[in-house]
C-alpha positions in Angstrom: 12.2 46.0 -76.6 16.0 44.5 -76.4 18.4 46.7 -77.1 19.5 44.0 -79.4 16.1 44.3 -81.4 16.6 47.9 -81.8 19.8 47.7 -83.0 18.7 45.2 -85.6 16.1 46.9 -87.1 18.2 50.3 -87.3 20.7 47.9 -89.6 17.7 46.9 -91.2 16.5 49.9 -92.8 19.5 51.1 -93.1 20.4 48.4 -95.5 17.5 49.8 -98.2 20.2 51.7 -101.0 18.9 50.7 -103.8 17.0 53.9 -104.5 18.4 57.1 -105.3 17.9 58.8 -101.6 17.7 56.5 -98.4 17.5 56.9 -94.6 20.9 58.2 -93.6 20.2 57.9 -90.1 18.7 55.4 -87.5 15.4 55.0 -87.1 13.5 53.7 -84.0 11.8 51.2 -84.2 8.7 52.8 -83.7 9.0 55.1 -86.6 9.4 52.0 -88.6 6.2 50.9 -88.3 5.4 54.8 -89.2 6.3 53.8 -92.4 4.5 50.5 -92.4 1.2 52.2 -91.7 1.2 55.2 -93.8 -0.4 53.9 -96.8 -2.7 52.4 -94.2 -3.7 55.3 -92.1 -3.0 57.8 -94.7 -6.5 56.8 -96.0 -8.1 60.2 -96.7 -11.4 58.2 -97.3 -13.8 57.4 -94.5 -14.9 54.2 -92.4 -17.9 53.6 -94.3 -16.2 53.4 -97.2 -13.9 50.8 -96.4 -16.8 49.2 -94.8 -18.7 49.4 -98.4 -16.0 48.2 -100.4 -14.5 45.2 -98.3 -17.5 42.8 -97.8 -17.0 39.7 -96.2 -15.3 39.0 -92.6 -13.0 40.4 -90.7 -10.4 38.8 -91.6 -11.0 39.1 -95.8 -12.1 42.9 -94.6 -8.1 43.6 -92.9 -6.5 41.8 -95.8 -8.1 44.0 -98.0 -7.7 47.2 -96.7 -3.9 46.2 -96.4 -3.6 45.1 -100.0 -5.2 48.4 -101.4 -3.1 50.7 -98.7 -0.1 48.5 -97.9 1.1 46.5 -100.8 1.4 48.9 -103.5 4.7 50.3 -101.4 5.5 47.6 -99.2 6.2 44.3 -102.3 8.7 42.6 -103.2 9.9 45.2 -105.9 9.5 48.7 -103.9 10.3 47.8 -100.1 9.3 51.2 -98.9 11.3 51.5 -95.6 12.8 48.2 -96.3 9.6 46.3 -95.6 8.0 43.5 -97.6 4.4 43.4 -96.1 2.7 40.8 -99.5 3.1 37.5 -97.5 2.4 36.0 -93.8 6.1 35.0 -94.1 7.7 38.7 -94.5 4.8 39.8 -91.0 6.9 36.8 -89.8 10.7 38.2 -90.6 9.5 41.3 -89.4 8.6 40.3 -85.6 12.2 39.0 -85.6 12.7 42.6 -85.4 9.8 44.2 -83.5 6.6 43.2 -82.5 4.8 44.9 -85.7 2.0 42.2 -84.9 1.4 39.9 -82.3 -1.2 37.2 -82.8 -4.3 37.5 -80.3 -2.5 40.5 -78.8 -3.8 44.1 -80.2 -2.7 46.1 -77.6 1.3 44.9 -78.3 1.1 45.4 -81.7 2.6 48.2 -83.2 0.6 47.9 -86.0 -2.4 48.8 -83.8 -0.6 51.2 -80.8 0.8 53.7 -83.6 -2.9 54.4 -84.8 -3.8 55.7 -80.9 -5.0 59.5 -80.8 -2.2 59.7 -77.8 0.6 57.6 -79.5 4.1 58.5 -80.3 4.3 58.4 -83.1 1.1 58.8 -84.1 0.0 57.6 -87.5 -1.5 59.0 -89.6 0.1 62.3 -89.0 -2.5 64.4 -90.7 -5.6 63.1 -89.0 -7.2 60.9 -86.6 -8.1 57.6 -88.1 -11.7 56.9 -87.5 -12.9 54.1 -84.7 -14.3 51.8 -87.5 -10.8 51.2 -88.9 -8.9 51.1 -86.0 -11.4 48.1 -85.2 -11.6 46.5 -87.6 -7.4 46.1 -88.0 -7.6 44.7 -83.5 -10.2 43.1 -84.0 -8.4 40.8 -86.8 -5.1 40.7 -85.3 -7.0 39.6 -82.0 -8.1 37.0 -83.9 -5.2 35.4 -85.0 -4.5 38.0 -87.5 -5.1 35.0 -89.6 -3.5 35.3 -93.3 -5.6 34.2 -96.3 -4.2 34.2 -99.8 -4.5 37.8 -101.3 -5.1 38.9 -104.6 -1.9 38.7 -106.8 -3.0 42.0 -108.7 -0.4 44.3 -108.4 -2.4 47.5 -109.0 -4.4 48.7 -106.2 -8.3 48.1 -106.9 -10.1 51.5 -106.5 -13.0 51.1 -103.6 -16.0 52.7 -104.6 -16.5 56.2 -103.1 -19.3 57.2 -100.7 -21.1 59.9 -101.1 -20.3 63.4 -98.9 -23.8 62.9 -97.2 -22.5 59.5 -95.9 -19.4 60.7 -94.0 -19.7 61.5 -90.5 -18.5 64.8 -89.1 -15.4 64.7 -87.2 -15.4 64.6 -83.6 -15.7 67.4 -81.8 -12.0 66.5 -80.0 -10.9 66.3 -83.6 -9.6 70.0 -84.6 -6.4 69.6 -86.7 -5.0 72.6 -88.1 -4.2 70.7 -91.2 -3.6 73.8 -93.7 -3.5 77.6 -93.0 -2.5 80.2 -96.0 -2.3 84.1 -95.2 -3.5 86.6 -97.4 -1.7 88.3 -100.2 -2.4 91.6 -97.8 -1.1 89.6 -94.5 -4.0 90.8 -93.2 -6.3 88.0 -92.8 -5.1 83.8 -92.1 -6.7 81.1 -93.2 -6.8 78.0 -91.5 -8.6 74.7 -91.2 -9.7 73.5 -88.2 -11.5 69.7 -88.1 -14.1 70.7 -90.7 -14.3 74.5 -89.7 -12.8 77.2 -92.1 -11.5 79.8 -89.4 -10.5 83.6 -91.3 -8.9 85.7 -88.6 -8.2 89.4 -89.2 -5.3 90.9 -88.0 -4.2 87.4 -86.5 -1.2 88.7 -84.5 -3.4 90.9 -82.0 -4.7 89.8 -79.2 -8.0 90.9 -79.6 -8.3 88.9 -83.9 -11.7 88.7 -85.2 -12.3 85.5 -86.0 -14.7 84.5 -88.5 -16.0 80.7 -88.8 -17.7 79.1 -92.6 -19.2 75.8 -92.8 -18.7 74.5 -96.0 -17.2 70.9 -95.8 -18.5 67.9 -94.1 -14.9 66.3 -93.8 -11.7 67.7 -92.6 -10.2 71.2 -93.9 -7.6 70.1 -96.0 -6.2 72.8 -98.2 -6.4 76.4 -98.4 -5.5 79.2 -101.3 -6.5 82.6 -101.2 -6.3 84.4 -104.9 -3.3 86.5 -105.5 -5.0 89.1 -107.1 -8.5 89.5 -106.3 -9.4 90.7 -102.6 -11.1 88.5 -100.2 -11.5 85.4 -102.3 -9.9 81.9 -100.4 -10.8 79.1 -101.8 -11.0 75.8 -99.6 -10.8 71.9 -100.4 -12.1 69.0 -98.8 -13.7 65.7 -99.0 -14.9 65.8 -103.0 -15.8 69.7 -102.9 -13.8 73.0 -103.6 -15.5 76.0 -101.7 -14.8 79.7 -103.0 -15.4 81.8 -100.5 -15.9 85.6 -100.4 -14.4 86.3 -96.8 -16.1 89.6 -96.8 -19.5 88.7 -96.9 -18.8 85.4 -95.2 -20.3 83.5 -98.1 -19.4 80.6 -100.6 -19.6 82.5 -103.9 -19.4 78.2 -106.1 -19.6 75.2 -104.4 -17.5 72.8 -107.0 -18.3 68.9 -106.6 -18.3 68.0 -109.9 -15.5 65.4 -111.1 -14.0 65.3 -107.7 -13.0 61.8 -106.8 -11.5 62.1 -103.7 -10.1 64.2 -101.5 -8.9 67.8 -102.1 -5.7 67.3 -100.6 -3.4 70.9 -102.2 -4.6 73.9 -104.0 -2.6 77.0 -105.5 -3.6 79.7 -107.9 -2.0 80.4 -111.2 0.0 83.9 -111.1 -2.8 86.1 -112.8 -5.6 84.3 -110.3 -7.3 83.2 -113.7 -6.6 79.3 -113.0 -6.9 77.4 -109.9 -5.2 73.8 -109.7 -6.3 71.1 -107.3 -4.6 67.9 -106.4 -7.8 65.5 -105.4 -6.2 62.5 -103.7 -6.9 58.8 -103.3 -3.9 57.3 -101.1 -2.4 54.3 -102.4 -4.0 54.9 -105.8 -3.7 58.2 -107.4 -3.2 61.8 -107.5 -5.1 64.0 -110.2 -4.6 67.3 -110.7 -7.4 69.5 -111.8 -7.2 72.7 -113.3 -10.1 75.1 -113.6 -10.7 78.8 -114.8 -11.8 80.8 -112.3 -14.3 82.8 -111.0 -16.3 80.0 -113.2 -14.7 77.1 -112.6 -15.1 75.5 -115.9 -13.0 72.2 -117.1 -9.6 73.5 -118.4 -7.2 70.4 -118.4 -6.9 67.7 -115.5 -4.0 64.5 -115.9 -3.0 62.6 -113.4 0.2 63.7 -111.8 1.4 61.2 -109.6 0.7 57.0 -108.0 -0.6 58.3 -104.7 -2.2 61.3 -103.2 -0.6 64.9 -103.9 0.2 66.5 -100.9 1.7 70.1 -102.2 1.1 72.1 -105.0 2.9 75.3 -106.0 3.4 77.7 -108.6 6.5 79.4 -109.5 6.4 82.9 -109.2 7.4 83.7 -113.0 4.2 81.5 -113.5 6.2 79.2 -115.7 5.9 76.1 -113.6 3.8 74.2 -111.6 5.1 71.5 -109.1 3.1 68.7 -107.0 4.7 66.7 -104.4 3.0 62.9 -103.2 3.1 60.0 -101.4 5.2 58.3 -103.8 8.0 60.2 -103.1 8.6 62.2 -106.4 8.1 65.7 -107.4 6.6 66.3 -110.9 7.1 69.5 -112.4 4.7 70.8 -114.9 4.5 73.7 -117.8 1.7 75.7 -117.3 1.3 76.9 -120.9 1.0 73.2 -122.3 0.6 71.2 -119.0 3.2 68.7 -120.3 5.7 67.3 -118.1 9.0 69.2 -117.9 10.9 66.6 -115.3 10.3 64.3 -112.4 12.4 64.0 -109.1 12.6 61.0 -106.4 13.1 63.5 -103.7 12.9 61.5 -100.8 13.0 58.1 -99.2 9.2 58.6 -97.5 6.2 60.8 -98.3 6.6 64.3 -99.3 4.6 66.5 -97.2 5.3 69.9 -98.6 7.3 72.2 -101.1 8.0 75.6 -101.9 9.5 77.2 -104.8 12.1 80.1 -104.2 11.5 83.9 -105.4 14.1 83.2 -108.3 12.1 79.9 -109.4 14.9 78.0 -109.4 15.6 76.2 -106.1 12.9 74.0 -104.4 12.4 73.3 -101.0 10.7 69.9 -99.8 10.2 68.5 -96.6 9.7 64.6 -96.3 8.5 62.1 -93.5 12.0 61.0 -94.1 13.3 63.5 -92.1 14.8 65.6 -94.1 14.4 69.3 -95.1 16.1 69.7 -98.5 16.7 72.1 -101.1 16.7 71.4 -104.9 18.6 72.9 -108.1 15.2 71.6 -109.8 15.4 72.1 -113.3 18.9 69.8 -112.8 17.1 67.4 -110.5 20.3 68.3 -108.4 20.2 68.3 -104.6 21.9 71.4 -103.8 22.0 70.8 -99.9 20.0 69.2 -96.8 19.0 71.6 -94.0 19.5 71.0 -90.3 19.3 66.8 -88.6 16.4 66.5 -88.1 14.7 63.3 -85.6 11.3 63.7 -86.7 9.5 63.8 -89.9 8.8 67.2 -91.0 5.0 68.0 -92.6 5.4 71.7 -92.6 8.2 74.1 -94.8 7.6 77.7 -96.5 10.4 79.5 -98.4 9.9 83.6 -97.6 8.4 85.7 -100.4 11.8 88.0 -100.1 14.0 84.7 -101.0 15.6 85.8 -97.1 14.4 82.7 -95.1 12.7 79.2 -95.3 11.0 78.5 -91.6 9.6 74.7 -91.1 8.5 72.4 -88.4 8.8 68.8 -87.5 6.5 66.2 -85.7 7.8 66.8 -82.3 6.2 70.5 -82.8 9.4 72.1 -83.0 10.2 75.2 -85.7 12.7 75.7 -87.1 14.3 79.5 -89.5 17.1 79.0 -91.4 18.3 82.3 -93.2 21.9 83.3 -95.3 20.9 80.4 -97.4 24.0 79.7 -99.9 23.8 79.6 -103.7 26.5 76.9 -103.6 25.6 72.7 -104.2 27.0 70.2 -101.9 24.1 68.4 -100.3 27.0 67.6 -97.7 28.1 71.1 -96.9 26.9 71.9 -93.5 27.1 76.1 -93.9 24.2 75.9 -96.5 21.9 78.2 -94.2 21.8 79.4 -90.6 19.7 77.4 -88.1 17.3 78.7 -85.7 15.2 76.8 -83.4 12.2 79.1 -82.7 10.1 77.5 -80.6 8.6 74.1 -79.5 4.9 74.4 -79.7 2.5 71.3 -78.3 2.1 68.6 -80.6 2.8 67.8 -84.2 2.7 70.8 -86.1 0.8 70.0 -89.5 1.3 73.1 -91.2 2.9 76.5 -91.8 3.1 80.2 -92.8 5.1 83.0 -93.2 4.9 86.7 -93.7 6.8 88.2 -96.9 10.3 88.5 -95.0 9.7 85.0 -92.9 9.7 87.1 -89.8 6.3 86.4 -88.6 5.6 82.8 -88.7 2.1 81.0 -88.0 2.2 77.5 -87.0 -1.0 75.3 -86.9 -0.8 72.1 -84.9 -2.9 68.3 -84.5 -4.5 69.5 -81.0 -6.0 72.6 -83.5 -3.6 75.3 -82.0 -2.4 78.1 -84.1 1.3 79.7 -82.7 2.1 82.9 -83.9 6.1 83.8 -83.8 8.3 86.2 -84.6 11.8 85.8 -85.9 13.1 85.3 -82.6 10.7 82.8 -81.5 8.7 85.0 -79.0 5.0 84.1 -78.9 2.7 87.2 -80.5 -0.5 85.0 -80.2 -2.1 81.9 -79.7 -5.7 81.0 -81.1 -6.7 77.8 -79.1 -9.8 75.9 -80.0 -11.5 78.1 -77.2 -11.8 81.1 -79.1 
């Protein structure tokens, strides 16, 4: 590409101010189709499905699967990333900028090369999308990419959900680490691997036990041990919640009822007596269920948010509980009523993760946007932006001790920041001391942290888990060999 065209479609994007936060940097052009394809790729629901739901050929087959995971964000009225994706005419407007699709030509289409298991960037950057759909969006473009008229609905049209006995496993190559959580005890971790729970005991040793469940069919997609009674993790995944007794090495409930999707976050309530889930459908919704535990009967479940909910967490105080989603808000809800106390546009992309402060009131998210921020919440106030960072960031924690916040970016690098300032002034560049730990291999999809933040476990998309200290030595590694 010219670098005419890239300078073009950096002006572009940057020229999208309407909303309350926007891209305050340039952005390749690659990364813009990123933000094309999210909605896209981000689908948490399998080939078959989208095979089920969109009869007809290929071409009515692409269109649709764009209009349900594409045209929600990328109209006329939103313009996620500056795109308008509803018409053959904005495709057009946009290959006067890049070649986003090239008729009969898949393979210089970066609609199709972002999708790649080896691509950079690679979409979507919490999984592998599955060979069905990466087919079925080459084959049409190799076709003409020909453009029908699509439905004029506005609201996405729900595709009917397969059943958990018609997914196909993952492939064995296909070991994301896409959530981890350490125990209240910091004895044992928790992490996801492809559709493998792995508990390791004493994970910074050399010699860690590590302890494999089966439970889920579908990818490992959120983790939440409970704060107050030892050895029970609970684990979330394509429509089923898993609570597992790590001890015995057995599932104590298997919970499928009235899950519609997939279980995307999880977090306990203070006193371990409730356990919230936010059960995803991208491009759609995000629900948030709310059960009483060990029992899991029905306490309350709304829905929270327009697309799927990647982050829950609960104050410490208990007061609050917070969910963070696709659509780029973060809702903030009472626990004792489960009404809505306020709502934040937080970022400019997806937010990937959030973490409440040991004083309850500071917030910090981390956005495909690229931008690690930190929130005054109850104000909706941004109190300051951490680091510049060049890659979207999936991954933050803020240290039980209120000393450190440690997060990670799609490159793989990680990042502490410590002698974090009470002050606002989202421009101040002294709001927290910057460390670069360590540059692991690959995107790094998720994160932990001890009580002080100096121990720091890092999971990545080839399935690797880092373990770091404060000054970025490596204590362990726990590769998909052992």
């Amino acid at each position: 590409m010219s670098t005419r065209k890239h300078s073009r479609i950096t002006d572009w994007v940057r020229k999208d101010r309407h909303r309350r936060t926007f891209l305050p940097f340039a952005i390749p052009y690659r990364q813009v189709a990123v933000l094309i394809l999210w909605v896209i790729s981000g689908t948490t629901e399998p080939a078959s499905a989208q095979e089920l739901s969109f009869p007809g050929s290929t071409e009515a087959q692409a269109l649709s699967l764009l209009h349900e995971r594409c045209f929600s964000c990328h109209n006329e009225e939103d313009r996620k990333g500056g795109l308008v994706l509803t018409s053959r005419a904005a495709i057009e407007s946009a290959n006067q900028e890049f070649d986003l699709l090239r008729p009969g030509q898949p393979e210089l289409s970066e609609l199709i090369a972002v999708l790649a298991a080896n691509a950079d960037p690679h979409m979507p950057p919490k999984e592998q999308l599955t060979d069905a759909e990466i087919k079925l969006l080459s084959d049409w473009v190799s076709a003409g990419g020909k453009w029908a008229t699509p439905p004029t609905s506005t609201e996405a049209r729900a595709p009917a959900l397969p059943t958990r006995d018609q997914l196909s496993p993952p492939a064995p190559s296909e070991l994301p680490v896409l959530t981890m959580a350490l125990s209240p005890s910091e004895e044992e971790l928790a992490f996801g691997r492809g559709n493998r729970l792995i508990v390791c005991q004493s994970p910074q040793k050399k010699d860690a036990r590590l302890t494999r469940l089966t439970g889920h069919r579908d990818y490992v997609r959120s983790l939440a041990w409970n704060p107050l009674i030892e050895n029970r993790l609970v684990s979330g995944g394509y429509r089923r919640i898993v609570y597992w007794d790590t001890e015995v090495e057995e599932p104590l409930i298997i919970q499928e009822t009235g899950i519609e999707g997939q279980v995307t976050a999880l977090s306990f309530s203070t006193d371990g007596r409730l356990l919230y889930a936010g059960v995803s459908r991208p491009g759609i919704s995000g629900v948030i269920h709310c059960w009483t535990i060990p029992g899991f009967e029905d306490h309350v479940t709304w829905k929270g948010h327009q697309d799927s909910i990647f982050a829950l967490d609960v104050s410490s105080d208990g007061s609050f509980l917070a969910s963070a989603s696709g659509d780029r808000s973060i809702a903030f809800w009472e626990t004792d009523t489960f009404a809505q106390r306020s709502r934040i546009e937080a970022h400019s992309t997806q937010i990937m993760a959030i973490s409440f402060s040991t004083d309850c009131r500071r917030l910090v998210t981390a956005g495909t946007d690229h931008q690690l921020r930190v929130w005054e919440w109850a104000k909706g106030d941004p109190l300051f932006q951490l680091g510049r960072h060049k890659q979207g960031l999936f991954a933050t924690q803020w240290s039980g001790d209120g000393m450190a916040i440690v997060a990670a970016d799609e490159s793989g690098t990680v990042f502490r920041y410590t002698q974090i300032e009470e002050h606002s002034g989202a421009a101040n560049a002294r709001a927290a001391k910057e460390k670069k730990l360590k540059k692991v291999l690959g995107p790094v999809q998720s994160i932990a942290t001890d009580h002080t933040g100096g121990i720091i476990y890092v999971g990545t998309q080839a399935g690797s888990v880092h373990i770091l200290n404060e000054k970025g030595n490596t204590l362990n590694e726990l590769t998909p060999s052992k």
